[in-house]
N, C-alpha and C positions, 0 to 999 in steps of 0.2 A: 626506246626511251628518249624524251624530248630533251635537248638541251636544259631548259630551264629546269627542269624538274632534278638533274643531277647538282647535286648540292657540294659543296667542299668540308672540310673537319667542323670550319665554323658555322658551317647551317646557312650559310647564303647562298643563294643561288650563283653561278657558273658563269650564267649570261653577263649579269648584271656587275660582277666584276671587272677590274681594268681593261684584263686580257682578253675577256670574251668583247665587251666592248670596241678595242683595238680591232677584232677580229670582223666585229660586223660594222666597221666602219673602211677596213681594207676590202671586204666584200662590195659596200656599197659604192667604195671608189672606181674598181673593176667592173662595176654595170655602168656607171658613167661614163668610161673610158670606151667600154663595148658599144654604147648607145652612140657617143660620139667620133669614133674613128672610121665610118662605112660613110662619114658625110666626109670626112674630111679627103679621101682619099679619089679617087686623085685629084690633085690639087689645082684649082682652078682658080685662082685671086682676081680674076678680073673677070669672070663670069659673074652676071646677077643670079641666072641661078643657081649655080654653086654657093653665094653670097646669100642667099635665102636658105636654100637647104643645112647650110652649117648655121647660120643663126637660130633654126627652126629645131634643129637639135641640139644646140647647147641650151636653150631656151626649156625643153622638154627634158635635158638631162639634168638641167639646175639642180630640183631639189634633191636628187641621192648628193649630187656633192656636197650641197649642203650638211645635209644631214649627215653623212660620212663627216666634215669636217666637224657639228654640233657632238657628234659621240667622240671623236678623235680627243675635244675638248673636254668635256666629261672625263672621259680616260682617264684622261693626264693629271683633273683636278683630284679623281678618287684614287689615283694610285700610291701616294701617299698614307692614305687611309682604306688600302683593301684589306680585307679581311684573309683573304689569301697571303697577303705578304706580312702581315699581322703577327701569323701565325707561323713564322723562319725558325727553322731551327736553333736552338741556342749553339750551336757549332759554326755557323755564319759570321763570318767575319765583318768586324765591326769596324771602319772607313771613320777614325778619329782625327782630324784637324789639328795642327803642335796649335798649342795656346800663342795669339799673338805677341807676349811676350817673349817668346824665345829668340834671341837675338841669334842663334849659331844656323836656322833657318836663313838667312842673309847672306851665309857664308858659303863661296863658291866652292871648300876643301871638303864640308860633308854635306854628305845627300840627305836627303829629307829624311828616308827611315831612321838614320842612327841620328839625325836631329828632333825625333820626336820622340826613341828613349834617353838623350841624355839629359831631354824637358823635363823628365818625368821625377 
């Protein structure tokens, strides 16, 4: 069965969430890295050919970085709004902020936790 085709509770596809996303942009990074380290190595900085052969594969490996970086980006804007994370259990703790009013936040004697129940 093909990734896309495996769906989550919410009926979107797999791929097309944060994580799958993440995932085939760490792929795509790892072909870049593969395409580009057999130029690199061994290291010859003042050779022109070595100086053409690395630029002739960073130049051929561009666009997965890119791309790898365009879905990285993607990611990060949908994860917010995946439908996977959408759907957290109501058991999931919930990461609430003291109201900037509480002045006892300010205060070196208690710590944050018991300054955001005496907020309350």
């Amino acid at each position: 069965m093909s990734p896309s085709s495996d769906s989550s509770r919410s009926g979107a596809p797999v791929l097309f969430s944060a994580p799958g996303l993440s995932v085939v942009a760490l792929v795509l990074f790892v072909l870049f890295a593969s395409l580009v380290a057999p130029a690199l190595f061994p290291l010859q900085l003042l050779d022109p050919a070595w100086q053409l052969r690395m630029a002739g594969s960073l130049t051929n490996g561009a666009p997965f970085a890119l791309l790898g970086l365009a879905l990285l980006q993607i990611a990060a804007e949908l994860g917010p709004h995946d439908p996977q994370l959408k759907t957290a259990p109501a058991s999931a703790p919930s990461w609430k902020w003291p109201p900037p009013s509480a002045s006892c936040c300010s205060s070196p004697s208690r710590p944050w936790p018991a300054c955001s129940r005496a907020a309350r």
